[in-house]
Residue frames as qw, qx, qy, qz and C-alpha x, y, z in Angstrom:
[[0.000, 0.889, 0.458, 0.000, 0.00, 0.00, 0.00],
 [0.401, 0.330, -0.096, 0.849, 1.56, 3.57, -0.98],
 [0.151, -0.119, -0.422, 0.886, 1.85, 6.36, 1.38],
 [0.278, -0.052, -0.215, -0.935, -1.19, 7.93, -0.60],
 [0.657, -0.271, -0.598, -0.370, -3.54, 5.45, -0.01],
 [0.552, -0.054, -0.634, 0.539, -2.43, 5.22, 3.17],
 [0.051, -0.046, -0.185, 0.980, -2.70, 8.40, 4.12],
 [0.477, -0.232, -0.428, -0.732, -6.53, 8.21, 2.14],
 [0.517, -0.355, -0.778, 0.033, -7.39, 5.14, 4.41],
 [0.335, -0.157, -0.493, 0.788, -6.58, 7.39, 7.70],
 [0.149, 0.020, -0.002, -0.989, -8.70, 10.40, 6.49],
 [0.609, -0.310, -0.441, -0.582, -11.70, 8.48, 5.26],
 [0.652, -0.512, -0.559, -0.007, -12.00, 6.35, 8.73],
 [0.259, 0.014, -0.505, 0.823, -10.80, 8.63, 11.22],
 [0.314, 0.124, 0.272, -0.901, -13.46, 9.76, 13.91],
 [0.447, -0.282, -0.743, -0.409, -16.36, 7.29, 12.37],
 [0.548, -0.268, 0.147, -0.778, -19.14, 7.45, 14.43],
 [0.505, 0.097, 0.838, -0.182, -21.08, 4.22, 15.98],
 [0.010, -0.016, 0.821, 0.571, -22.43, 2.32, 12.67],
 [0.536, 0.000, 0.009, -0.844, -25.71, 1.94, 12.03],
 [0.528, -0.028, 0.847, -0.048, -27.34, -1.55, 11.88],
 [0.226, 0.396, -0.596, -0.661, -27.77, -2.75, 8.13],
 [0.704, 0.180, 0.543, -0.421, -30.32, -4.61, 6.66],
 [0.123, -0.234, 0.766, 0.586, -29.46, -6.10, 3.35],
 [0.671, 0.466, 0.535, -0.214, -32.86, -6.95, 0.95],
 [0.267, -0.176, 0.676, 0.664, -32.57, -7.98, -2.63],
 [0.432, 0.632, 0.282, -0.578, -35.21, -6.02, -4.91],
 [0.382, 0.677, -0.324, -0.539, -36.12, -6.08, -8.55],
 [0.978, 0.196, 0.064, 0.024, -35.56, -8.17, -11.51],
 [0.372, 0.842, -0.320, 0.226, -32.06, -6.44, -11.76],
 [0.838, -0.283, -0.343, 0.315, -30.79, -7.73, -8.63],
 [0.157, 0.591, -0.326, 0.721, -30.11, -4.97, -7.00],
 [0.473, -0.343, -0.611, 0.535, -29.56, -4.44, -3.12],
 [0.112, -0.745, -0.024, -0.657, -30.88, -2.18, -0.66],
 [0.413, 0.016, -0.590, 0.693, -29.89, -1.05, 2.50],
 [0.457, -0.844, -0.152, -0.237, -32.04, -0.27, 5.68],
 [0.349, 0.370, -0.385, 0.770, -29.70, 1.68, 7.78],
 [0.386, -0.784, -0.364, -0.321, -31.10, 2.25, 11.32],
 [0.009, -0.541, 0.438, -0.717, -30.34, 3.44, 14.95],
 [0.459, -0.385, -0.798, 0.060, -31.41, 0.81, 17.32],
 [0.114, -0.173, -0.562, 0.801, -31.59, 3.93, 19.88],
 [0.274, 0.348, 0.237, -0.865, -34.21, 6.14, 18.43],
 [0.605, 0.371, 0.704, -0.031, -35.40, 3.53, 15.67],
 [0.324, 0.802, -0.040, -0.501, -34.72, 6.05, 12.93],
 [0.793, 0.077, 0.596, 0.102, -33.57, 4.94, 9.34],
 [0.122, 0.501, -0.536, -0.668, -32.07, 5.36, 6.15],
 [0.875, 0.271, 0.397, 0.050, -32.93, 3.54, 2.86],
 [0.335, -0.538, 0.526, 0.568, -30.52, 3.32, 0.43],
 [0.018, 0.227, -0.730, -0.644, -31.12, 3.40, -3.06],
 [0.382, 0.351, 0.535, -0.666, -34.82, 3.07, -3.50],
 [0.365, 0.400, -0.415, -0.731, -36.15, 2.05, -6.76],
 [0.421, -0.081, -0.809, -0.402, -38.07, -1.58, -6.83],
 [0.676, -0.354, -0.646, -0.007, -40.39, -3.05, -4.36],
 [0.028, -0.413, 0.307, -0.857, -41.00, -0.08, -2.41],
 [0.657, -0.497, 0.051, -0.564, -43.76, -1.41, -0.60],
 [0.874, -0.179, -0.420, 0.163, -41.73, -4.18, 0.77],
 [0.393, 0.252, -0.338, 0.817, -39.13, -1.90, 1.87],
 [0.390, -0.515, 0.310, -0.697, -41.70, -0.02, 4.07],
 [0.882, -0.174, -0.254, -0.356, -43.16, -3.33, 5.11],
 [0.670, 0.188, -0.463, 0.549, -39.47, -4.27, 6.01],
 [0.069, 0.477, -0.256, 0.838, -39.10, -1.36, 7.98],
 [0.517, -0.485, 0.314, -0.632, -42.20, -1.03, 10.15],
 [0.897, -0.328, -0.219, -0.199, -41.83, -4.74, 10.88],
 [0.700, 0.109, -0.416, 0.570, -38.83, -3.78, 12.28],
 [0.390, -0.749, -0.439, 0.306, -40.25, -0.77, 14.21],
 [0.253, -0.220, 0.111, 0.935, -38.22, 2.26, 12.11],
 [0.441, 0.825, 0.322, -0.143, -39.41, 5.23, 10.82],
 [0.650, 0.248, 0.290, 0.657, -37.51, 6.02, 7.56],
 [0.070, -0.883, -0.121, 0.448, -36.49, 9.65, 7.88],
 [0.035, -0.634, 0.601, 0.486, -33.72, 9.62, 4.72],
 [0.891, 0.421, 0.170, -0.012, -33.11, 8.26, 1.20],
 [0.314, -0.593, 0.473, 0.571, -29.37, 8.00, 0.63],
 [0.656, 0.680, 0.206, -0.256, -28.42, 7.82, -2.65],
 [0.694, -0.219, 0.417, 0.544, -25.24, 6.15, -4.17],
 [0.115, 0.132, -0.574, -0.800, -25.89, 7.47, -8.32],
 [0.579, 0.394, 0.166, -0.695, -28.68, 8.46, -10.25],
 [0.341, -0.017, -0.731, -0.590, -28.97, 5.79, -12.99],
 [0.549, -0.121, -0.372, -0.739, -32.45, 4.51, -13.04],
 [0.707, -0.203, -0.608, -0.300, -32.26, 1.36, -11.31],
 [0.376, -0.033, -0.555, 0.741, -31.08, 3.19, -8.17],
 [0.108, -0.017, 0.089, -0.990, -33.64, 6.22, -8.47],
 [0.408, -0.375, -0.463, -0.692, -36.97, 4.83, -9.77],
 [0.469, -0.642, -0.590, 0.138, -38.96, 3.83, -6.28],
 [0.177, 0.116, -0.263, 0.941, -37.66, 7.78, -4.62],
 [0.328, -0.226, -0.264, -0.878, -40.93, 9.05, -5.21],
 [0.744, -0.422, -0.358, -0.375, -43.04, 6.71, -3.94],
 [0.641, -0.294, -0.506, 0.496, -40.97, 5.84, -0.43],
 [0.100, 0.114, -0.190, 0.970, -40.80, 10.14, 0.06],
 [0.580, -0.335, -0.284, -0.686, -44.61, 10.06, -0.18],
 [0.825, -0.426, -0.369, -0.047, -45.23, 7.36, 2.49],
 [0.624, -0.109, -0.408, 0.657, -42.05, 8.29, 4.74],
 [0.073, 0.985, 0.080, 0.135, -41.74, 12.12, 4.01],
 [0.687, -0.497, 0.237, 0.475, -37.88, 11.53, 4.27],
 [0.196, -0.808, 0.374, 0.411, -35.03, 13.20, 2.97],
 [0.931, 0.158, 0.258, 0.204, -32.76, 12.84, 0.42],
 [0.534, -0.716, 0.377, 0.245, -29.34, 12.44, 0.51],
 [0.846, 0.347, 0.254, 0.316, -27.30, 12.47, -3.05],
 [0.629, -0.281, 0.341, 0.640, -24.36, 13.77, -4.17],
 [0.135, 0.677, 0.031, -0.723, -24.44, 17.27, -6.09],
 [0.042, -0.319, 0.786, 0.528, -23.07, 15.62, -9.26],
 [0.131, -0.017, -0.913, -0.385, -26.02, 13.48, -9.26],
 [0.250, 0.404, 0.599, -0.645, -28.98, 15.65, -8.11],
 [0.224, 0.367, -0.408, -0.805, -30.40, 16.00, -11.55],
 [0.381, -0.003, -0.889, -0.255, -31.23, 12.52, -11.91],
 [0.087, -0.401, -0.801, 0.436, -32.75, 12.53, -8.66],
 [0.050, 0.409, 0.093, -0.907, -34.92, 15.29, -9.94],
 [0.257, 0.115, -0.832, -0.477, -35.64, 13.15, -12.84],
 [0.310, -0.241, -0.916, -0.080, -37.51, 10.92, -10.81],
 [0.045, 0.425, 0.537, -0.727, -39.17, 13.26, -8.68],
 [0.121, 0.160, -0.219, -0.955, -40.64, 15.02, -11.77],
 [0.496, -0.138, -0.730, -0.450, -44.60, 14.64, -11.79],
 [0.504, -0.258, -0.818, 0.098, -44.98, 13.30, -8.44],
 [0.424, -0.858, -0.026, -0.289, -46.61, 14.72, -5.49],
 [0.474, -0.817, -0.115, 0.308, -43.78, 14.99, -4.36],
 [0.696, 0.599, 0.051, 0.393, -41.71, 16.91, -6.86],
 [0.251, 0.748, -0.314, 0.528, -40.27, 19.18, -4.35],
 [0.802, -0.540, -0.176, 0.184, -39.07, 17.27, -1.89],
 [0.232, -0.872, 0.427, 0.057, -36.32, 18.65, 0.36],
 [0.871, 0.340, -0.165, 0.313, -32.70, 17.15, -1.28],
 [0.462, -0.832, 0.252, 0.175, -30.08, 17.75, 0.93],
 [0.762, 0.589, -0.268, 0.004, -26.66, 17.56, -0.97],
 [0.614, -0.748, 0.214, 0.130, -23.49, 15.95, 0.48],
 [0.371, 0.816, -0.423, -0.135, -19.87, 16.28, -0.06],
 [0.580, 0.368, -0.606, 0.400, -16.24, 14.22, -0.02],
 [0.480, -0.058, -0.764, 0.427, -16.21, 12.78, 3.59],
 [0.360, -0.399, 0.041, -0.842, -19.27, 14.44, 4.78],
 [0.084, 0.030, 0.881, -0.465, -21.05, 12.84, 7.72],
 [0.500, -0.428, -0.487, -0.574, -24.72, 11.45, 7.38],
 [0.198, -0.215, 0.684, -0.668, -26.50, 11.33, 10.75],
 [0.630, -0.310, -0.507, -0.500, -29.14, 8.90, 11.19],
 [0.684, -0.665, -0.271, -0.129, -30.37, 9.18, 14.70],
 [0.604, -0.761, 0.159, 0.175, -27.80, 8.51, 17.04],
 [0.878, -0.062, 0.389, 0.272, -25.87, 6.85, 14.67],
 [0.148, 0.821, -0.314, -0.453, -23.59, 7.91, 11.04],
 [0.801, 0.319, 0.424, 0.277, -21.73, 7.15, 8.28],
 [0.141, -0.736, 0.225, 0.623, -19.43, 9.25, 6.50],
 [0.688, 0.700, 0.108, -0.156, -19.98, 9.99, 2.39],
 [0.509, -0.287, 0.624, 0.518, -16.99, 8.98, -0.04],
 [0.502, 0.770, -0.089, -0.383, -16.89, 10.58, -3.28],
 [0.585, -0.158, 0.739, 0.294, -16.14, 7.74, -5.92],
 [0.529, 0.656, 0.079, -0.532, -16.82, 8.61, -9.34],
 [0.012, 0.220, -0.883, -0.415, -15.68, 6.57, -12.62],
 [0.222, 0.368, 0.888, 0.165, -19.42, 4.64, -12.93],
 [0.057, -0.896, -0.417, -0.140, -21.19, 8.16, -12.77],
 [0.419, 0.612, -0.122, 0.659, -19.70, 11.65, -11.93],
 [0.207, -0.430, 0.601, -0.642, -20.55, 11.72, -8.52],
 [0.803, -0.151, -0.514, -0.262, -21.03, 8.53, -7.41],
 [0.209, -0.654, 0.546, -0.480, -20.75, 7.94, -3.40],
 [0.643, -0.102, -0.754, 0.086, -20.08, 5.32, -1.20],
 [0.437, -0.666, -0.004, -0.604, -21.03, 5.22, 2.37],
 [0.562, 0.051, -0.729, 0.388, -18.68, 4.16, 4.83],
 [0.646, -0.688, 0.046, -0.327, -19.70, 3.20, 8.67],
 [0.295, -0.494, 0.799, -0.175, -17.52, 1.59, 11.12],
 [0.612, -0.015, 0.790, -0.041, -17.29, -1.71, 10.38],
 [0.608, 0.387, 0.690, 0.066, -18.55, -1.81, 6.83],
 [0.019, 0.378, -0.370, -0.848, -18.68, 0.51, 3.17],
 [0.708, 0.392, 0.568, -0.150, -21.99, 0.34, 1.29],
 [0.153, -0.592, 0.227, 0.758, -20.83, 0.94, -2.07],
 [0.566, 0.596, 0.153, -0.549, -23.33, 0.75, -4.68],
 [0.853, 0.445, 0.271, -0.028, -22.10, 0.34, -8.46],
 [0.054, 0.833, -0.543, -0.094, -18.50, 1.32, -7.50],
 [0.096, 0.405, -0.887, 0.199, -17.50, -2.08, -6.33],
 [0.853, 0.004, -0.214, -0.476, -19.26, -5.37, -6.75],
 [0.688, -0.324, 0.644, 0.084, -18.00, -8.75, -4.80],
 [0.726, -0.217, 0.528, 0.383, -15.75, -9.89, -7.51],
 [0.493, 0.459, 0.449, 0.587, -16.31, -7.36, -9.78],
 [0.123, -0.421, -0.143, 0.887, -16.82, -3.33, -10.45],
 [0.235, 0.764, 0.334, -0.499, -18.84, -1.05, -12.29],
 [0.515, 0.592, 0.316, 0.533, -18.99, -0.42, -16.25],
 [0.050, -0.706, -0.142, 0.692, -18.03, 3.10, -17.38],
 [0.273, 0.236, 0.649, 0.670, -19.42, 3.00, -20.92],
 [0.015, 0.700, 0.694, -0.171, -22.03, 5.08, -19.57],
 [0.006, 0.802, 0.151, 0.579, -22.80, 8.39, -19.66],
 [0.388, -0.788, 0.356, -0.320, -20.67, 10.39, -17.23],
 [0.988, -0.122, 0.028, 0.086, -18.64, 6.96, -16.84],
 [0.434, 0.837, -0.321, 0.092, -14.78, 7.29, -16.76],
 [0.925, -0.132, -0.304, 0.185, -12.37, 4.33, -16.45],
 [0.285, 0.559, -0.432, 0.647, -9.48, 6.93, -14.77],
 [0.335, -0.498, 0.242, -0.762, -11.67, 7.95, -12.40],
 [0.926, -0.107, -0.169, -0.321, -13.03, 4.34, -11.29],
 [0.802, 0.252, -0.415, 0.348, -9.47, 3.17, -11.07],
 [0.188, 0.434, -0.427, 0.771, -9.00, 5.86, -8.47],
 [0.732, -0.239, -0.139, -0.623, -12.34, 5.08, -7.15],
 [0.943, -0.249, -0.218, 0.042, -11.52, 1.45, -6.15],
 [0.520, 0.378, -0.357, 0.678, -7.95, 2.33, -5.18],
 [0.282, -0.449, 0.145, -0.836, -9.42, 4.49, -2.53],
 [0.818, -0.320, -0.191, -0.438, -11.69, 1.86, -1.77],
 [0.828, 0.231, -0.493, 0.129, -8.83, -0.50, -1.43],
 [0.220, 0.406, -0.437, 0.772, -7.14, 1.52, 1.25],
 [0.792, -0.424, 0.073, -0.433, -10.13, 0.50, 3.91],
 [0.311, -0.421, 0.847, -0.091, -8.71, -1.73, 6.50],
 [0.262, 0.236, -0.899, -0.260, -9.27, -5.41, 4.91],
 [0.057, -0.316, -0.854, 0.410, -11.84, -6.46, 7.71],
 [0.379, 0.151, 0.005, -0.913, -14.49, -3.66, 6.23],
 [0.402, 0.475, 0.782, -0.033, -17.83, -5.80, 4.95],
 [0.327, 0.187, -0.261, -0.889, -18.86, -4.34, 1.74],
 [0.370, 0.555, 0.674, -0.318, -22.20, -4.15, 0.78],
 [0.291, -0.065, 0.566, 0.769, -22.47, -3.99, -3.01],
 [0.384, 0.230, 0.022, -0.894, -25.30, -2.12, -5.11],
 [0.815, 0.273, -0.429, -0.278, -26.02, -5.65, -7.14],
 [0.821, -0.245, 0.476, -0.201, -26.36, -9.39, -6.29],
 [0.477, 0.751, -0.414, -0.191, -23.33, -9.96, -8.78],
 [0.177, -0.518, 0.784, -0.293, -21.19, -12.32, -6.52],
 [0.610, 0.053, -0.777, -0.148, -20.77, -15.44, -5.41],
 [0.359, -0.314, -0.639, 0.603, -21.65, -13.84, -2.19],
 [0.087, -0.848, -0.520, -0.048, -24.11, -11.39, -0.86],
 [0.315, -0.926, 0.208, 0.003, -21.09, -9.44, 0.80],
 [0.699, 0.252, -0.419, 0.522, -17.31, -9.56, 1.13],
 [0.543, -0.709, -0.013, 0.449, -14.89, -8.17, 2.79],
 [0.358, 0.819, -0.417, -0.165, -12.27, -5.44, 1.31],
 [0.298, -0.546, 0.761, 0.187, -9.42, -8.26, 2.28],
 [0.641, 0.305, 0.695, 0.115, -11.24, -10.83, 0.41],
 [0.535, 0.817, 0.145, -0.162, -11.46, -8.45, -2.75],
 [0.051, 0.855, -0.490, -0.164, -8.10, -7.55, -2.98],
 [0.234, -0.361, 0.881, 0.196, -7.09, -11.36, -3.33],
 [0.609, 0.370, 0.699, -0.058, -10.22, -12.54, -5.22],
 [0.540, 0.713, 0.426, -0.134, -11.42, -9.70, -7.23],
 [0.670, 0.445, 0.222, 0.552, -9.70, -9.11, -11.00],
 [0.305, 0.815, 0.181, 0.458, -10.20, -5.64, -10.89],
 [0.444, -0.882, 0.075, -0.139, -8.43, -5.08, -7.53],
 [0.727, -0.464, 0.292, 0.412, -5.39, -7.20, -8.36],
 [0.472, 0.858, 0.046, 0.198, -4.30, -4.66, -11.08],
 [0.690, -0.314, -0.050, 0.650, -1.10, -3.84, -10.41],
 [0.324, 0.029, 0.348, 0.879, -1.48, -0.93, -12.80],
 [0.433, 0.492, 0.144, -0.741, -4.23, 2.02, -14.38],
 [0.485, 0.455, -0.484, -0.569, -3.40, 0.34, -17.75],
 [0.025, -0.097, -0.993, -0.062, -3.56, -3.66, -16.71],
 [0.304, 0.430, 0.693, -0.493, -7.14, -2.37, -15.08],
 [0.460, 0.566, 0.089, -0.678, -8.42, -0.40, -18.11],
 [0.380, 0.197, -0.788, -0.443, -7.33, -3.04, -20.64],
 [0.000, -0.285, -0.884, 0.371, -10.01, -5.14, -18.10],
 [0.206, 0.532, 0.626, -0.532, -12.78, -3.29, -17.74],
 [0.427, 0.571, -0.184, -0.677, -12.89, -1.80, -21.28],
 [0.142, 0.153, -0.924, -0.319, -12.75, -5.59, -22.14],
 [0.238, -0.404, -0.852, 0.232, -15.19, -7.03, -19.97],
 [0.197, -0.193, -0.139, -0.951, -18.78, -5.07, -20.11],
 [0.595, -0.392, -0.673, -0.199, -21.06, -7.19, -17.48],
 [0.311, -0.540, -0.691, 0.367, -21.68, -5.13, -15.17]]
């Protein structure tokens, strides 16, 4: 590990707050994950990425006794964004996305009773509070232009940066393999014992760990920018 990354690992986990407690639920025909984030103190709650099988997600929730006050929001592509609307209407929660990628979230709000919901942008190692509890925002961009991860003690949810044995396309729009390479690099620099929690059910697992990526997954044993982008501009499945 070089000094820089080093130095990255220190900044992004110093001072974490107590974690929240994570629910994992697989939604959609996409396989995608969502996170219920709560506070076991005051029962408050995050969802993460909203966009299939919204009424399970509340249904999750109150049989778990939270009230969802927030929608985080890793990146705006569609199969992260479409269920916003309808979980803001039944919750009246927040929502928590990354300037780069409030447009999209605007997208999906357009039309709905609630088109002007409050959006609260956050930056590069900003803190989210959910109840007692946190999580601190990680600007990762390379699948999207401001794509965030969300790192608690103990764990890093990280959407469609980093997938258990795999990573994130950037043929998209706003996609850029530099920036992705720096993106998981970053990621890499978490202590080895983190538990990611991936945006997709891509894996051969629900979860990893960062130490398990770094010795399983291709795109983390790159030794190089140019071994990784002859990879991922090969390979276009995810």
């Amino acid at each position: 590990m070089t000094n820089e990354a080093t130095a990255t690992d220190s900044a992004d986990t110093h001072n974490l707050p107590n974690a929240p407690d994570v629910v994992q639920i697989e939604v959609g025909l996409l396989q995608n994950f969502c996170e219920i984030l709560a506070c076991s103190d005051t029962r408050e709650a995050a969802v993460l990425d909203p966009a299939w099988e919204v009424d399970r997600l509340l249904r999750e929730a109150r049989a778990l006794g939270l009230r969802i006050t927030q929608v985080l929001i890793t990146h705006g592509h569609h199969d992260h964004v479409e269920g916003i609307a309808e979980m803001v209407q039944h919750t009246g929660a927040s929502i928590v996305v990354n300037a780069r990628e409030i447009d999209r979230v605007r997208d999906a709000l357009k039309g709905s009773a609630v088109e002007g919901a409050h959006i609260k942008t956050v930056a590069d190692r900003e803190l989210v509070t959910i109840g007692r509890r946190g999580l601190r925002a990680l600007e990762t961009p390379g699948h999207t232009v401001g794509g965030t991860c969300f790192l608690a003690d103990g764990y890093v949810v990280t959407g469609d940066v980093l997938f258990v044995g795999g990573c994130g396309r950037t043929d998209f729009p706003g996609g850029d393999t530099a920036q992705l390479w720096r993106s998981l690099q970053r990621l890499a620099a978490l202590p080895e014992e983190t538990r990611v929690y991936p945006g997709h059910n891509y894996g051969s697992t629900p979860t990893s760990t960062m130490g398990r990526e770094l010795l399983e997954n291709p795109y983390l044993r790159c030794a190089s920018f140019e071994e990784f982008r002859a990879l991922r501009e090969r390979k276009r499945k995810a």
